[in-house]
MARBADO-771026 format. One record per residue (C-alpha): residue number from 1; x, y, z. Coordinates in steps of 0.2 Angstrom, whole numbers, plus 2048, in hexadecimal, padded with zeros to 3 digits. Example, Ala and Ser with C-alpha at 12.3 -4.5 7.8 and 13.67 -1.06 7.14 Angstrom:
% residues 2
(1 (83E 7EA 827)),
(2 (844 7FB 824)),
This chain:
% residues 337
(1 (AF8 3F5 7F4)),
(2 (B02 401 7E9)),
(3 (B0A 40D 7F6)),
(4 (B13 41F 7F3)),
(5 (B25 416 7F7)),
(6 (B20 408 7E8)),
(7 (B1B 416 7DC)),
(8 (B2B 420 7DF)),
(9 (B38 410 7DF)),
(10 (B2E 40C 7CE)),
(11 (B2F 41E 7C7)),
(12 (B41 41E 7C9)),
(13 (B45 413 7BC)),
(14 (B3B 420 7AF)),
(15 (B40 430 7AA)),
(16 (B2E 437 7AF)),
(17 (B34 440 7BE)),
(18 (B2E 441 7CE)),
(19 (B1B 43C 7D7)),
(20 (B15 44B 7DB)),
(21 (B02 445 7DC)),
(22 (AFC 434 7DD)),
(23 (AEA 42E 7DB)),
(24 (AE4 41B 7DE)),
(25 (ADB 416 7CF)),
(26 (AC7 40F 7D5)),
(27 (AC7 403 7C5)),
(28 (ACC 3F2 7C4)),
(29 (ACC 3E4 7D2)),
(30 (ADD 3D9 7CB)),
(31 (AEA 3E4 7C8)),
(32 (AF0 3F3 7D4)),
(33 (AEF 405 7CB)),
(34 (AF5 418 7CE)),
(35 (AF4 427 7C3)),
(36 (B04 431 7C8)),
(37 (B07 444 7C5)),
(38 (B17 449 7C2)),
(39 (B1F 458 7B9)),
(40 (B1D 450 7A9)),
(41 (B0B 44C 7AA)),
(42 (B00 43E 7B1)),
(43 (B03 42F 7B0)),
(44 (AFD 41B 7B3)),
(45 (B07 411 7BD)),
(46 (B02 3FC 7BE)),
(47 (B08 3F1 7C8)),
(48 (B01 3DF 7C3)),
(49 (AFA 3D1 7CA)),
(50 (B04 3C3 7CD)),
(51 (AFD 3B6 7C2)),
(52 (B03 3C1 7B0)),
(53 (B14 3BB 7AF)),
(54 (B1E 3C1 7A5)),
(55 (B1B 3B9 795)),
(56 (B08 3BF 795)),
(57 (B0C 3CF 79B)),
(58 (B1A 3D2 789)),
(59 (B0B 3C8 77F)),
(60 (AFD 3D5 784)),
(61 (B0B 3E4 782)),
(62 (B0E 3E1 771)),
(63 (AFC 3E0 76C)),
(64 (AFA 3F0 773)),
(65 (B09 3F7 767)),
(66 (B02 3EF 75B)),
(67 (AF2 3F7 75D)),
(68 (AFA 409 75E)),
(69 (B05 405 750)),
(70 (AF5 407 746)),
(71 (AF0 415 74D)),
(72 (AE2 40C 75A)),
(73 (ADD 414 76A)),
(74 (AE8 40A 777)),
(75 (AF3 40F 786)),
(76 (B05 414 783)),
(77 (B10 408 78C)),
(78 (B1F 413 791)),
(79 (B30 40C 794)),
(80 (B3C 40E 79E)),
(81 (B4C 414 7A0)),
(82 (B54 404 799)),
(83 (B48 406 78B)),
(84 (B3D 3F6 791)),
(85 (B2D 3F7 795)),
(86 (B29 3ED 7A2)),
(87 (B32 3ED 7B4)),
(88 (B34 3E0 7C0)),
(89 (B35 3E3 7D4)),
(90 (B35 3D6 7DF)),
(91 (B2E 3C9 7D5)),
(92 (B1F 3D7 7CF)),
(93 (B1C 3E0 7BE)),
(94 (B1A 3F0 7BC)),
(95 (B15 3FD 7AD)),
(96 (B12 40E 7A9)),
(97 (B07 414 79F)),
(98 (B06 427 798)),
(99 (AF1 42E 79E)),
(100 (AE5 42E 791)),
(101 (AD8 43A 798)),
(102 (AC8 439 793)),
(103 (AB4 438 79A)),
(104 (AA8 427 7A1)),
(105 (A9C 423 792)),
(106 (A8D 42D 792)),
(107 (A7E 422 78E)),
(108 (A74 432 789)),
(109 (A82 436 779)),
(110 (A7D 429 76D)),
(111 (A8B 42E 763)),
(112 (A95 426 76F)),
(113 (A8C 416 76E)),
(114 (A92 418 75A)),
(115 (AA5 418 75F)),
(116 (AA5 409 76A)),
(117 (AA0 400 75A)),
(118 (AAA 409 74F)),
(119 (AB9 406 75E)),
(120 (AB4 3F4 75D)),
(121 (AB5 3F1 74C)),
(122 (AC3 3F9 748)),
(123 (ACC 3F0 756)),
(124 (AC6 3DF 74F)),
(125 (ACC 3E4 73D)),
(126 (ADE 3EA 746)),
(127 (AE0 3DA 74E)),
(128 (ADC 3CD 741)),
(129 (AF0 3CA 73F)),
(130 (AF5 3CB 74E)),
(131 (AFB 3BB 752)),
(132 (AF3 3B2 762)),
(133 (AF9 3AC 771)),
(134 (B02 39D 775)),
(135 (AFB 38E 77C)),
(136 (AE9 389 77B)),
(137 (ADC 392 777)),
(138 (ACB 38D 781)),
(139 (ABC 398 780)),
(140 (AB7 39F 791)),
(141 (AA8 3A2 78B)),
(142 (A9C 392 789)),
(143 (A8E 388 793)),
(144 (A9E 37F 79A)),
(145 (AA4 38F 7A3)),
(146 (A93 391 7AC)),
(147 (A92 37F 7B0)),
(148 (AA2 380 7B8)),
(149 (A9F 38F 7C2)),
(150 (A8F 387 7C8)),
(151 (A97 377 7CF)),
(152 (AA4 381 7D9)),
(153 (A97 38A 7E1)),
(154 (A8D 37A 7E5)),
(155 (A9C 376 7EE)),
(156 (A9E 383 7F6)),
(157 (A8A 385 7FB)),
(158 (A8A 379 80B)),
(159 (A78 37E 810)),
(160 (A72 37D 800)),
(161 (A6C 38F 7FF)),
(162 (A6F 391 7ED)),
(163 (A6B 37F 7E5)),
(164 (A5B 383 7DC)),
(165 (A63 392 7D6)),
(166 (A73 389 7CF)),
(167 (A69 37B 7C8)),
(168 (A5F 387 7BD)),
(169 (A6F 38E 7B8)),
(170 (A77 37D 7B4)),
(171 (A67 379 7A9)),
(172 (A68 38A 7A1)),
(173 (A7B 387 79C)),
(174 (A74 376 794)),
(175 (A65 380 78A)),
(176 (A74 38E 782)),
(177 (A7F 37F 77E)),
(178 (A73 379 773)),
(179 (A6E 38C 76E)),
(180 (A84 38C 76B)),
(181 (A89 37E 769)),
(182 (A9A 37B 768)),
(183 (A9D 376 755)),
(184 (A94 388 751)),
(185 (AA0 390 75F)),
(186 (AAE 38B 754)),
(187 (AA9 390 744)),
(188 (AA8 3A3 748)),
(189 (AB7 3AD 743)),
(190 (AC4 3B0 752)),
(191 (AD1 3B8 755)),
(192 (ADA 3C2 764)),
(193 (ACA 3CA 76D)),
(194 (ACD 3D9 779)),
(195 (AC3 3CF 786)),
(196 (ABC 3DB 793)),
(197 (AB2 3E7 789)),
(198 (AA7 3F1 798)),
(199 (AA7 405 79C)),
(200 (AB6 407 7A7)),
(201 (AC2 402 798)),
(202 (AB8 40D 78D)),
(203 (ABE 420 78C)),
(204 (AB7 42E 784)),
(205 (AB9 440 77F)),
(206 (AAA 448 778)),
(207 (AA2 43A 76E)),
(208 (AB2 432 768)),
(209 (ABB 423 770)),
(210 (ACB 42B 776)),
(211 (AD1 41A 77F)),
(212 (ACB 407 782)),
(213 (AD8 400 78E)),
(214 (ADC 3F1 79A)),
(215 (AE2 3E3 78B)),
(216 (AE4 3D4 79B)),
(217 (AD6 3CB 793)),
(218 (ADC 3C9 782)),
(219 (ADB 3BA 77A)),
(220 (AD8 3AE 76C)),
(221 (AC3 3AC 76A)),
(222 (AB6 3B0 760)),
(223 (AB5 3C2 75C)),
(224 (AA1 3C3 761)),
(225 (AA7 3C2 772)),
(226 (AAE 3D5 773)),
(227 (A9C 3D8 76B)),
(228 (A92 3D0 777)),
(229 (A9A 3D9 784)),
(230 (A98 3E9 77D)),
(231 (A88 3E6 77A)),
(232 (A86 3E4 78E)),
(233 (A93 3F2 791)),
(234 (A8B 3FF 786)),
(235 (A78 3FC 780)),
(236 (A70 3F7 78E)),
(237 (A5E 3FF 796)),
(238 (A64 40E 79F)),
(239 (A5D 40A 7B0)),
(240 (A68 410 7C1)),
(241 (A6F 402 7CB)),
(242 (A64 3F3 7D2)),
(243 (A6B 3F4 7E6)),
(244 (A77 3E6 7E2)),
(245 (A86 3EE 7DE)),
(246 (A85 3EF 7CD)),
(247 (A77 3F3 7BE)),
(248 (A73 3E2 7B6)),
(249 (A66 3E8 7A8)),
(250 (A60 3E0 798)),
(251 (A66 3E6 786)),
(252 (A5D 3F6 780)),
(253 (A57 3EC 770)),
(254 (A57 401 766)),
(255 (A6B 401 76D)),
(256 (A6E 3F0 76C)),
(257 (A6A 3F2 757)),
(258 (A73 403 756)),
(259 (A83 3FA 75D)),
(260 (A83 3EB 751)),
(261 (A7E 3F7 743)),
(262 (A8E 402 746)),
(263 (A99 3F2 749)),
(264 (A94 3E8 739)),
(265 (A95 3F8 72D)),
(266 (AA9 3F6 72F)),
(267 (AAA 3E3 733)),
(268 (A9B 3D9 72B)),
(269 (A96 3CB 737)),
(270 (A8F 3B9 734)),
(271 (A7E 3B4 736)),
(272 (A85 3A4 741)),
(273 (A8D 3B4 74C)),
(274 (A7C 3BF 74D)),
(275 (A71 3B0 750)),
(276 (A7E 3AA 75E)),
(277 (A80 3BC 764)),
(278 (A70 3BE 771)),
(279 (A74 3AE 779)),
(280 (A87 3B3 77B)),
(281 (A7E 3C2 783)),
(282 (A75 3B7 78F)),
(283 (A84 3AC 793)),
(284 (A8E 3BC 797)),
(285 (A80 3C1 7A3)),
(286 (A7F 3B1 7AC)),
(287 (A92 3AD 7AD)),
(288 (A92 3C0 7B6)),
(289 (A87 3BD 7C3)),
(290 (A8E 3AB 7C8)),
(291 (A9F 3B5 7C9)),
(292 (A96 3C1 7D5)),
(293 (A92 3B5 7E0)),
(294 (AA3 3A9 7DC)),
(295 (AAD 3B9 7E2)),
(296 (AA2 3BE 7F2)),
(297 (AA4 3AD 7FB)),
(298 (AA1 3B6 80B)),
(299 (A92 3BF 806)),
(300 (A7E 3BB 80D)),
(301 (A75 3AF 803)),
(302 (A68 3BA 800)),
(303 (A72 3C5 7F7)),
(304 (A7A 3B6 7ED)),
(305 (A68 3B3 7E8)),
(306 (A64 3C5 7E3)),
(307 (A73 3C2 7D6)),
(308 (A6D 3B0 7CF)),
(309 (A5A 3B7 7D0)),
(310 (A63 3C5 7C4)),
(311 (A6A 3BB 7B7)),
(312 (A5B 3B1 7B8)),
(313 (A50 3BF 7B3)),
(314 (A5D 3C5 7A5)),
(315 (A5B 3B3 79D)),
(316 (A49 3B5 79C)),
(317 (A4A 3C3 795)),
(318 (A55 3BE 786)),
(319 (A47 3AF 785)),
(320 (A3E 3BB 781)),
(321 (A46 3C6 775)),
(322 (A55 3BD 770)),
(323 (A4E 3B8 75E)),
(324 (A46 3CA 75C)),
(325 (A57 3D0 75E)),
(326 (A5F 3C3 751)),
(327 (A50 3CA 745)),
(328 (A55 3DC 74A)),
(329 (A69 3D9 748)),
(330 (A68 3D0 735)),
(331 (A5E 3DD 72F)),
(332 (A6B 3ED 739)),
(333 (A7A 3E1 72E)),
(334 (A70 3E0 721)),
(335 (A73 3CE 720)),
(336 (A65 3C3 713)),
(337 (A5F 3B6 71E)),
């Protein structure tokens, strides 16, 4: 836990003055954050997770340089007084970062829904140089991901609780293998993705984006990735939460199109990417909910199979409207097909 003393020791190395407010940040579940009030203004303070070292850490501060050089809407990493600008305590990281303020997204402004895909595309054409980063570059997102989530579970499911569940989960993984196969996988441009496209990173003031944050996902995959996740993020049904924590809801197939439409006006996508696109969707949803119930080991197995029934439900429904959308998404980018 980030504690007043750590907040002062670290402030100490800035010139930002002293904490005279501190506020524990609600976002975020790996890294420990503060927004700190001094004289000179407000303020983010990061300590982060132990498995960044230092090498990922510089790689993920540069791209956000990079990103500001050009005049995109990323934090400012401030630096210390040595002029670096990342700090190591006892074996931790630690960064500030100057507040961007700024509003939740607000499904009833449409035209806010037109930012995030103008944010997007603008961040993809930003980054095509942007060298990536070292070592190798697996994709996270494929039938092999579920399948592997499903087998730690069936390891872990000693009563069996989950097994018819998991089993249709291991066969749907097979079925979007086919769907994406992983020659098609590798033909779609790539480059550094942001990789955690959801509200929380996504701030606004009025209908603009005034910030996307939180660059620890970034890596080397195809850029339709960001999309897909956007498309979650941002044009889903507007429904209020489902009672298990989180609001799991199929794509808004009018948002859904409005998205893509914004998005390929800037950057004109492939119709290998639009006719992969809803089963990247689905993949997205079904690797979710298996890290739901991955991450609550300690949870009651009905509520485990609330999640799975979830995802479950979600697939369906892109059975059912998955090549309605394609039809939809090559006519919004105005694609001949």
């Amino acid at each position: 836990m980030l504690t007043c003393a750590d907040i002062a020791r670290v402030l100490a190395y800035y010139a930002l003055g002293e904490p005279l407010r501190i506020i524990a940040a609600t976002e975020g579940a790996v890294n420990e954050t503060a927004f700190v009030d001094t004289e000179q203004g407000r303020f983010v303070v990061r300590r982060n997770h132990w498995r960044f070292n230092e090498a990922a850490l510089r790689y993920r501060q540069q791209l956000m340089i990079w990103l500001r050089e050009r005049n995109f809407p990323a934090p400012a990493i401030l630096a210390a007084r040595d002029g670096d600008t990342l700090l190591a305590l006892d074996r931790r990281y630690y960064e500030v970062f100057a507040y961007v303020p700024g509003a939740a997204y607000d499904p009833a402004r449409p035209r806010q829904l037109d930012s995030v895909g103008a944010m997007l595309a603008r961040y993809h054409q930003l980054i095509r140089d942007f060298p990536a980063p070292p070592g190798p570059k697996p994709s996270r997102c494929d039938g092999r991901a579920v399948q592997a989530l499903c087998e730690r579970l069936i390891e872990r499911d000693f009563l069996g609780d989950l097994s018819d569940q998991l089993a249709w989960y291991s066969a749907r993984a097979s079925r979007l293998q086919s769907l994406v196969s992983a020659e098609l996988y590798a033909s779609l441009p790539a480059l550094v993705i942001h990789g955690d496209i959801h509200q929380a990173n996504v701030r606004f003031t009025g209908d603009a984006v005034a910030a996307l944050l939180d660059y620890d996902q970034a890596r080397w995959d195809a850029r339709i990735i960001d999309l897909a996740a956007a498309l979650i993020a941002f044009a889903t049904t507007v429904e209020p939460d489902d009672g298990l924590g989180h609001s799991s809801q199929p794509l808004d197939p009018e948002r859904a199109t409005r998205l893509i439409t914004v998005y390929s006006a800037s950057v004109p996508l492939l119709p290998a990417e639009l006719a992969a696109l809803p089963w990247l969707v689905e993949l997205l949803w079904l690797l979710r909910e298996l890290g739901r119930v991955y991450e609550t080991p300690d949870a009651a197995p009905d509520y485990h199979c609330s999640l799975l029934a979830r995802g479950e439900r979600l697939s369906h429904w892109m059975d059912s409207w998955g090549n309605t959308l394609y039809t939809r998404w090559i006519a919004a980018a105005n694609i001949v097909h």
